[in-house]
C-alpha positions in Angstrom: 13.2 124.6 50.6 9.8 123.3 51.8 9.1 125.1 55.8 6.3 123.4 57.7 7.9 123.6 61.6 8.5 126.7 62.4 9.5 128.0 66.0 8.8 131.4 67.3 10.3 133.0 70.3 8.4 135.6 72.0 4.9 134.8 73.0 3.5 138.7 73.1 1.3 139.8 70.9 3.6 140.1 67.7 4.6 136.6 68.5 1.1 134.8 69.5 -0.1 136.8 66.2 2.9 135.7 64.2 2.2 131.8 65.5 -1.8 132.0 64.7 -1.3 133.3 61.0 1.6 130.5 61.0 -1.1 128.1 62.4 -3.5 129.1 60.1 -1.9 128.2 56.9 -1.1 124.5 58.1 2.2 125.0 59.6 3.7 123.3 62.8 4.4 125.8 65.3 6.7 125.4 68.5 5.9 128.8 70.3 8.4 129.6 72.9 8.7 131.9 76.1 10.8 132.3 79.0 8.6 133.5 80.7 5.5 130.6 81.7 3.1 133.4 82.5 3.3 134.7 79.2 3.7 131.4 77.0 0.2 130.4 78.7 -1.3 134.1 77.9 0.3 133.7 74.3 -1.7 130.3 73.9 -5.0 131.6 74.6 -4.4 134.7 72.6 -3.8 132.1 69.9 -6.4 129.9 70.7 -9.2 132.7 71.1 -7.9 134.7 67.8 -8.8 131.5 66.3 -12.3 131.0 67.7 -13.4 134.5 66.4 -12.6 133.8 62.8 -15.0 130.5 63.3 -17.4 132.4 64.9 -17.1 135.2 61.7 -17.1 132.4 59.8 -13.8 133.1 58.5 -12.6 129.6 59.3 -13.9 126.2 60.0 -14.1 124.2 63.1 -11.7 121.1 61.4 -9.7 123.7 60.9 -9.2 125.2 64.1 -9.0 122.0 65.9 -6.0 120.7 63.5 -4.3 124.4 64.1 -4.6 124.0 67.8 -3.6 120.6 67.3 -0.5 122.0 65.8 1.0 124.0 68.7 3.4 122.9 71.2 5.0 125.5 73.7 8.2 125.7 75.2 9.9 127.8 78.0 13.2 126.9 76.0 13.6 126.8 72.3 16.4 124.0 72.6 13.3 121.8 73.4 11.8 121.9 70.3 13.1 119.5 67.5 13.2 119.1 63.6 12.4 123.2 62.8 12.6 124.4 59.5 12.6 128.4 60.1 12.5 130.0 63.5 11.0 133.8 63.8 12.2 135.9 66.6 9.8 137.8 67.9 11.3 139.7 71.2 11.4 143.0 72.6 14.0 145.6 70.5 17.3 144.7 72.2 19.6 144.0 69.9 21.5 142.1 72.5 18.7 140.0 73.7 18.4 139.4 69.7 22.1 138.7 68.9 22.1 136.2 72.2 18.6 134.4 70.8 20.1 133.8 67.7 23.1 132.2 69.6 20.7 129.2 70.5 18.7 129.4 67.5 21.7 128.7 65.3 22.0 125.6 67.1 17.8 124.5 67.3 17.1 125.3 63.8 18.2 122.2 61.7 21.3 122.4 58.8 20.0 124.7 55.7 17.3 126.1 57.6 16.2 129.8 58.6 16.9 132.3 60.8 14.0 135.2 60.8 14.1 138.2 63.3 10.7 140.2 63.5 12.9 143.4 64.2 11.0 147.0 63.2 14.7 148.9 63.3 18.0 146.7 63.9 19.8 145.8 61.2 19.9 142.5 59.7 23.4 142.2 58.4 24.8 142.7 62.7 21.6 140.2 64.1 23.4 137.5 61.0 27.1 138.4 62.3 25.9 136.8 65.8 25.0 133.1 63.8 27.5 130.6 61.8 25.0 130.8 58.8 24.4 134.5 57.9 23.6 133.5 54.5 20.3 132.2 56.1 19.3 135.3 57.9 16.8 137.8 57.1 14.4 140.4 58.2 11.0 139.4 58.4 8.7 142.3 59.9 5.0 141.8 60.3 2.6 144.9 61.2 0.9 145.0 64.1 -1.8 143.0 64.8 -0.4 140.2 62.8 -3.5 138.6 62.1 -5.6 141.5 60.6 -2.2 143.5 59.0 -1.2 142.4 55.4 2.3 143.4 55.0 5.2 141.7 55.8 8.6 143.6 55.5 11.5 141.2 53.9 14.6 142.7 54.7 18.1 141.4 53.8 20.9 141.1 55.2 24.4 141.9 53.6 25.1 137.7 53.0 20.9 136.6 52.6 21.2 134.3 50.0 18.4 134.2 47.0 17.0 130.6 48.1 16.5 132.6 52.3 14.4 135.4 49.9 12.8 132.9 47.9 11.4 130.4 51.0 10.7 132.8 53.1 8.6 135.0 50.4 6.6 131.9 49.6 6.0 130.7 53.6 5.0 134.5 54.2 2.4 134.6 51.1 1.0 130.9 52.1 0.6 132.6 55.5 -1.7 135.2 53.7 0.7 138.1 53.6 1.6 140.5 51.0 5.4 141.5 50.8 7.7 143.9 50.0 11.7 143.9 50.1 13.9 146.8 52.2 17.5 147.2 51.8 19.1 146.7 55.1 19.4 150.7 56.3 17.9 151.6 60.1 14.1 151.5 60.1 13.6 149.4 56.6 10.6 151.2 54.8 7.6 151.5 57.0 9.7 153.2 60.6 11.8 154.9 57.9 9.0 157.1 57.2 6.5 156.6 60.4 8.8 157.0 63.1 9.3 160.6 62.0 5.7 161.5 61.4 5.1 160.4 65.0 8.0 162.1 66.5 7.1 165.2 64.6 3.6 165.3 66.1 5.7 164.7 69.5 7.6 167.9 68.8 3.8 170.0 67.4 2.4 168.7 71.2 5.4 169.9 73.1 5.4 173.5 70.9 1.8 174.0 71.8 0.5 173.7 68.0 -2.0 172.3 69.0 -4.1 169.7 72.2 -3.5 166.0 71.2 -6.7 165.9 70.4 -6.5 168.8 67.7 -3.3 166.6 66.6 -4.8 163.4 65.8 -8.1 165.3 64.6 -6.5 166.8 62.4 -4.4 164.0 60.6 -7.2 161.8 60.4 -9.9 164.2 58.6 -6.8 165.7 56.7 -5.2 163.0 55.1 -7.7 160.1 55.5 -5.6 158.2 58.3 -7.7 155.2 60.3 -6.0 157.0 63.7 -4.4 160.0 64.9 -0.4 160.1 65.3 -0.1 160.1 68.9 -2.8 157.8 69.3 -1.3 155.5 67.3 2.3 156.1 68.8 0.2 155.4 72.4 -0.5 151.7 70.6 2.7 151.1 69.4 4.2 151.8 73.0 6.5 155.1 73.1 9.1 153.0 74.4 9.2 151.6 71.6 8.7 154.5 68.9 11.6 156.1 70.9 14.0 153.1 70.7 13.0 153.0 67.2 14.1 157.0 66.6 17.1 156.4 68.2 18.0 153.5 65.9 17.7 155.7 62.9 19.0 159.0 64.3 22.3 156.7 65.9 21.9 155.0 62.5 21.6 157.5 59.8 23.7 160.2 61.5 21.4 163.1 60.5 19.5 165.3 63.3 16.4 165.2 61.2 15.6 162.2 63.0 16.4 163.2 66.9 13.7 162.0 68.9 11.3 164.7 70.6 12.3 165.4 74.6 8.7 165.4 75.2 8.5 161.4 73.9 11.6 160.9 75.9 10.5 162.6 79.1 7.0 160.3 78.9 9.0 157.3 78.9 11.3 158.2 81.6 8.0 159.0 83.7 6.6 155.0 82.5 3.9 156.0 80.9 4.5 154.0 77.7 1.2 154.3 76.2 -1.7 151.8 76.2 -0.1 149.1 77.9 1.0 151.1 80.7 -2.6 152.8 81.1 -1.0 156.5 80.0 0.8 157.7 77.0 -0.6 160.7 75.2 -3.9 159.8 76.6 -5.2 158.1 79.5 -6.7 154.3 79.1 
C-alpha cells in the first residue's frame, strides 16, 4: 500500500520528531494537538530541527522549504483529509490511546493504518478499541526521533502481513532501521532497560553508591553514552515508572516491581529534566 499523508497526534517532542523524519523523506504530514500552545511549539521544533541539518549541511534549502511546505496542523484530527497511516504519539494512557484511536478509525481512510508510538501497552488491547485491528500495529521510535535509528515494529494479535510490510518500508524510507517485538509488556528495548534503570533506582535508595558514583560507574564500565539515572532523568521518571508498572502488572513476576524511591520522586513531581529535578538538579 503506497503511504504519503500521514497524520500524527501528539505534538511533543516524540511527535514533532516523528513528523520531521516523516517530513524529511517527502511525506505529507497533518500534525495534530489539542492543545494550540503546543501544536505551535511542535511546529517550530519541526521547523528549527530542519534548519540545523541545512546549516550542517545535512539537507538542502529546496528541501526544507518543500518539507515545511508539507505540514498542516490541526487542533482536531477529524480536520485532516485523505491520510494514509496516522501515528499516535501521546502520553502513556492507555485510555487516552484506546479513545484516540476511536476517532482515528474514523479520519484514517478505508485500508489504511493505524500506528501507536507506545514504549509499553500492548498492541493487541490499543487494536480491540478500532473496527480494523488487522490494520494496527506498534510503531516505537527512540527518543530523539531525528538522531535515534531504531524503530520498534510490534504486532498486534490480528496485524496483518501487508500493516508489517507498509509500515516496514514507510519506516526505512524515513531513514530508520527496524526490528520486530512480539506483543508482550515493554516490546524489546523497556523489556530490558526499564529494569536496568529501576535497579540503579533500588542501588541509590540502598546507599551503594551517590548518583554520581552510579552513572560513573556504568558509563566507564560498560561503555554507555550516559549514566542510568541520568538517562532515566531524560526519559522522565513518570514515565520509567508507568513503564515498570506495565511490565510488573503485565508479566506478573516481582522481578520487575518498581523501586519506592522512583515512586516517591514522582509523587514529590520531580519527574526529571522537564520538571527541573529528578536524580539531579537542572
Amino acid at each position: 500500500m503506497a503511504t504519503e499523508h500521514i497524520v500524527v497526534v501528539g505534538a511533543g517532542q516524540m511527535g514533532a520528531g516523528i513528523a520531521q523524519v516523516a517530513l524529511q523523506a517527502g511525506l505529507r504530514v497533518s500534525l495534530v494537538d489539542v492543545n494550540k500552545d503546543g501544536l505551535a511549539k511542535g511546529a517550530d521544533r519541526i521547523k528549527a530541527g530542519l534548519k540545523k541539518l541545512v546549516e550542517k549541511g545535512k539537507l538542502d534549502a529546496a528541501k526544507q522549504q518543500a518539507a515545511e511546505g508539507n505540514l498542516a496542523t490541526f487542533t482536531s484530527a477529524r480536520d485532516a483529509k485523505d491520510v494514509d497511516v496516522a501515528i499516535e504519539a501521546v502520553t502513556e494512557n492507555e485510555d487516552l490511546k484506546r479513545r484516540i484511536f476511536l476517532e482515528l478509525d474514523e479520519v484514517v481512510r478505508p485500508g489504511g493504518i493505524l500506528a501507536t508510538n507506545t514504549s509499553s501497552i500492548p498492541i493487541t488491547r490499543i487494536a480491540a478499541a478500532t473496527k480494523r485491528p488487522e490494520s494496527v500495529i506498534g510503531m516505537h521510535f527512540m527518543n530523539p526521533v531525528p538522531v535515534m535509528q531504531l524503530v520498534e515494529l510490534i504486532r498486534g494479535a490480528a496485524t496483518s502481513d501487508e500493516t508489517y510490510a507498509t509500515i516496514r518500508t514507510m519506516a526505512e524510507r524515513m531513514g530508520k532501521t527496524t526490528v520486530v517485538s512480539k506483543d508482550y509488556p515493554g516490546f524489546i528495548v523497556n523489556r530490558i532497560l526499564i529494569p536496568m534503570l529501576n535497579e540503579a533506582c533500588f542501588a541509590l535508595m540502598e546507599g551503594l553508591g551517590t548518583a554520581e558514583d552510579i552513572d560513573t560507574a556504568m558509563k566507564l564500565g560498560t561503555n554507555q553514552p550516559m549514566g542510568p539515572l541520568q538517562l532515566a532523568d531524560f526519559i522522565g521518571l513518570d514515565t520509567v515508572l508507568y513503564i515498570a508498572e506495565v511490565l510488573h502488572k503485565g508479566l506478573g513476576d516481582s522481578k520487575y516491581r518498581p523501586c519506592p524511591l522512583l515512586r516517591q520522586y514522582v509523587d514529590a513531581g520531580w519527574y526529571g529534566k522537564k520538571s527541573g529535578r529528578g536524580f539531579y538538579k537542572y
